[in-house]
C-alpha positions in Angstrom: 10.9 -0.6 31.0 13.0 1.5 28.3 12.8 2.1 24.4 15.7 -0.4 23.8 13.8 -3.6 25.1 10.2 -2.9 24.3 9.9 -0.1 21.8 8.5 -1.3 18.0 11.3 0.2 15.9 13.3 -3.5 16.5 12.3 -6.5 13.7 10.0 -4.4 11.7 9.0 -5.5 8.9 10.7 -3.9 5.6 8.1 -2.1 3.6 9.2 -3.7 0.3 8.6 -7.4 1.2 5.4 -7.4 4.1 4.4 -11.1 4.9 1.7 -11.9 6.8 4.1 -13.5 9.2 4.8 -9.8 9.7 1.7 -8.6 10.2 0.7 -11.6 13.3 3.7 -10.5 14.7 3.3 -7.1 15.1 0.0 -8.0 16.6 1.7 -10.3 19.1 3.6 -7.8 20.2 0.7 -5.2 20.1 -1.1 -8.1 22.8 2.4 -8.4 25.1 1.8 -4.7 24.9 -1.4 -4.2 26.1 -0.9 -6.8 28.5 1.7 -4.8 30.1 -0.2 -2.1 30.1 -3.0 -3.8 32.3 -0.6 -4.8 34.2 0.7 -1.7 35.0 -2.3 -0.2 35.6 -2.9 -3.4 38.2 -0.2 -2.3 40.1 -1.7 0.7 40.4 -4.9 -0.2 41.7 -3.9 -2.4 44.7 -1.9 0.7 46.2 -5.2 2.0 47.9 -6.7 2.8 44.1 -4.0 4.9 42.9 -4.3 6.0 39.3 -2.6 8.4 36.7 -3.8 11.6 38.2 -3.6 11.8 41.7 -1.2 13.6 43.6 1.8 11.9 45.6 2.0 14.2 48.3 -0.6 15.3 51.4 -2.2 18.3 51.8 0.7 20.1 53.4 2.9 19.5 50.7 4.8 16.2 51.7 5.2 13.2 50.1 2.4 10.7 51.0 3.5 7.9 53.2 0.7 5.8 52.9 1.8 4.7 49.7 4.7 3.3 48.0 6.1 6.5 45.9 8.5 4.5 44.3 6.4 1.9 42.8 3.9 4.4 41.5 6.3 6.4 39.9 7.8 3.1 38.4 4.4 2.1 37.0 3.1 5.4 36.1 6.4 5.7 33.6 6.0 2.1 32.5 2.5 3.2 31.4 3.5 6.1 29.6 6.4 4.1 27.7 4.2 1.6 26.8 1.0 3.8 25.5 4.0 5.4 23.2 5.1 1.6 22.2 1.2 1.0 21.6 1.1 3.9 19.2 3.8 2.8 17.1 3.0 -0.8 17.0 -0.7 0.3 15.6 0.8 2.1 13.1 3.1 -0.4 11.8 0.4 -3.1 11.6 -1.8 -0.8 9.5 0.7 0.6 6.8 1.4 -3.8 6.9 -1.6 -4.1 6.0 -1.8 -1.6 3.7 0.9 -2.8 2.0 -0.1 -6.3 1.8 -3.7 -5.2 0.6 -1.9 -3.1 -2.6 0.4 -6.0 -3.3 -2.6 -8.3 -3.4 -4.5 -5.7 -5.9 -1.4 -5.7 -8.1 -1.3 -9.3 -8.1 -4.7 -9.9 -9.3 -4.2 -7.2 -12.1 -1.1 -9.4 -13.1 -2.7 -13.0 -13.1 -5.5 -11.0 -14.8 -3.5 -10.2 -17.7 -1.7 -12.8 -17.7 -5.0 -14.8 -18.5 -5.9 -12.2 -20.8 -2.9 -12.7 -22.8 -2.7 -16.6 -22.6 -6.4 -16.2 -23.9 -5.5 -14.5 -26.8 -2.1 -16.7 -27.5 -4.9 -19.7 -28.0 -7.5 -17.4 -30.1 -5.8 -15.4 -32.4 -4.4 -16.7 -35.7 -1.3 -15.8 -37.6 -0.4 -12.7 -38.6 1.1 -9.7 -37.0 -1.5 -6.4 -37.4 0.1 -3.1 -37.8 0.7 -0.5 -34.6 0.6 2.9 -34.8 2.2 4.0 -31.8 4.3 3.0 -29.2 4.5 3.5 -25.2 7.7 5.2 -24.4 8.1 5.3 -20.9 5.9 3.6 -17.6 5.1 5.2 -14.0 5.2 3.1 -11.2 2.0 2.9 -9.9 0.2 4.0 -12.7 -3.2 3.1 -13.5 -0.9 1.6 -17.0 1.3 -0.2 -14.8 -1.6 -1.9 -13.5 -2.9 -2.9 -16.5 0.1 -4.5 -17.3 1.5 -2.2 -20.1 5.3 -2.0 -20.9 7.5 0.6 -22.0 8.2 -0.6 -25.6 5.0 -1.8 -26.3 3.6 -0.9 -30.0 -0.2 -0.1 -29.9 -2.3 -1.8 -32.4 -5.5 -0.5 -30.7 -6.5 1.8 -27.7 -10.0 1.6 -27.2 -11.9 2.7 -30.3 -9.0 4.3 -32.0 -6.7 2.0 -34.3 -4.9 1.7 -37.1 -7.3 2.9 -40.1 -8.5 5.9 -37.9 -5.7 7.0 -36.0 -4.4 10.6 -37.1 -2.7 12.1 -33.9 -2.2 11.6 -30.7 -5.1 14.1 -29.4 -7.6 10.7 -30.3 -6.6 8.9 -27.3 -6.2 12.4 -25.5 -9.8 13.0 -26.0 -10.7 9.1 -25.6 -8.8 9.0 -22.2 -10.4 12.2 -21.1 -14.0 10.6 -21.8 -13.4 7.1 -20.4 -12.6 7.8 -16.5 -13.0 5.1 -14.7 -14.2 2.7 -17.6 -12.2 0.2 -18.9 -10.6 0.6 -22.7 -9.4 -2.4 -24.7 -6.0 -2.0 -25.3 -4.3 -4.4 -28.0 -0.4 -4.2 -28.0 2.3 -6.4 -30.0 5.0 -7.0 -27.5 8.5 -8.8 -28.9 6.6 -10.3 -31.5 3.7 -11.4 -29.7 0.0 -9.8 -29.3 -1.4 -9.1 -26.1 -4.7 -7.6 -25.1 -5.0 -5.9 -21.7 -7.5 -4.2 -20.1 -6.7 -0.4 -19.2 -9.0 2.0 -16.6 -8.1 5.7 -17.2 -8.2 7.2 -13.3 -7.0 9.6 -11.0 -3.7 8.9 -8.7 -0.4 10.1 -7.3 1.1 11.1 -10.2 0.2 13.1 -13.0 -2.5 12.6 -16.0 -4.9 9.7 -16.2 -2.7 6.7 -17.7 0.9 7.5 -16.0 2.2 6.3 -19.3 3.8 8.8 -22.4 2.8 7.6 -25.6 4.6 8.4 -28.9 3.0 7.8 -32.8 5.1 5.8 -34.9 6.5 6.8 -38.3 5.1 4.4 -41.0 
């Protein structure tokens, strides 16, 4: 068996669009795997118990005749190859997965907003409130991503700060700081439009607690 005709590096799955198509193939191919491998190991055992380990020549350094040599060898590297194809093919199936579990996450954050908003479309009556800042730029990622917020997006309230008592941006600094891991109210007017999202200051990859940079608006 060689790398070319077993090895997992051929039809994997792109990391940007996991199905789980993908991931019951990889696992097919994880079973064909293993199957080989008992195979293999079969082989092994019906010439007179032969395993991994044991040596191939006697005692007085020649090579033993009461096996086939060839045929060990053969399935001894067939092993090897295919423990190394096992490895792989594990590892693919679980960054799948991982990948399919974050999409998921992201998805319900999405539809969760998205009801959020359509909620509020219903509830609230005319008039468009004031903002007094506006989000600049967005992380990837980012606990703000998550919550849906856009760069472009004007803040009409964060939490408990808003219009009447907003003075600088060190009260959502200090509001962020004490809400980790809670979840703030965050009201935004978006083209026109007002959406209210919910927003969990926390820890991740990047740097600060939103993964958003916030600017005040001149009024």
């Amino acid at each position: 068996m060689s790398k070319k005709e077993g090895g997992p590096s051929e039809g994997s799955p792109q990391a940007s669009g996991v199905t789980v198509s993908d991931v019951q193939e990889l696992i097919r191919r994880k079973e064909e795997i293993e199957a080989q491998i008992k195979a293999n190991y079969g082989v092994l055992e019906s010439l007179k118990g032969v395993g991994m380990n044991e040596p191939l020549v006697d005692c007085e350094g020649y090579p033993r005749s009461d096996v086939d040599l060839y045929q060990v060898r053969t399935a001894r590297h067939n092993i090897v190859c295919l423990q190394n194809d096992h490895k792989a093919v594990m590892k693919q199936v679980e960054e799948a997965l991982h990948q399919l579990h974050a999409r998921d996450k992201e998805k319900q954050a999405r539809d969760m907003a998205e009801a959020q908003e359509e909620a509020m479309s219903q509830s609230e009556g005319p008039g468009t409130p004031q903002a007094f800042a506006r989000v600049n730029s967005i992380s990837p990622g980012s606990p703000a991503s998550i919550a849906g917020l856009q760069a472009g997006d004007e803040i009409v309230e964060f939490g408990s700060v808003n219009t009447q008592n907003f003075q600088s941006l060190q009260n959502i600094g200090s509001l962020v700081q004490h809400s980790e891991g809670k979840p703030l109210n965050v009201t935004v007017l978006r083209r026109g439009e007002k959406h209210r999202l919910r927003l969990v200051p926390m820890h991740w990859t990047g740097k600060g607690l939103l993964g958003c940079h916030i600017i005040p608006l001149q009024r």
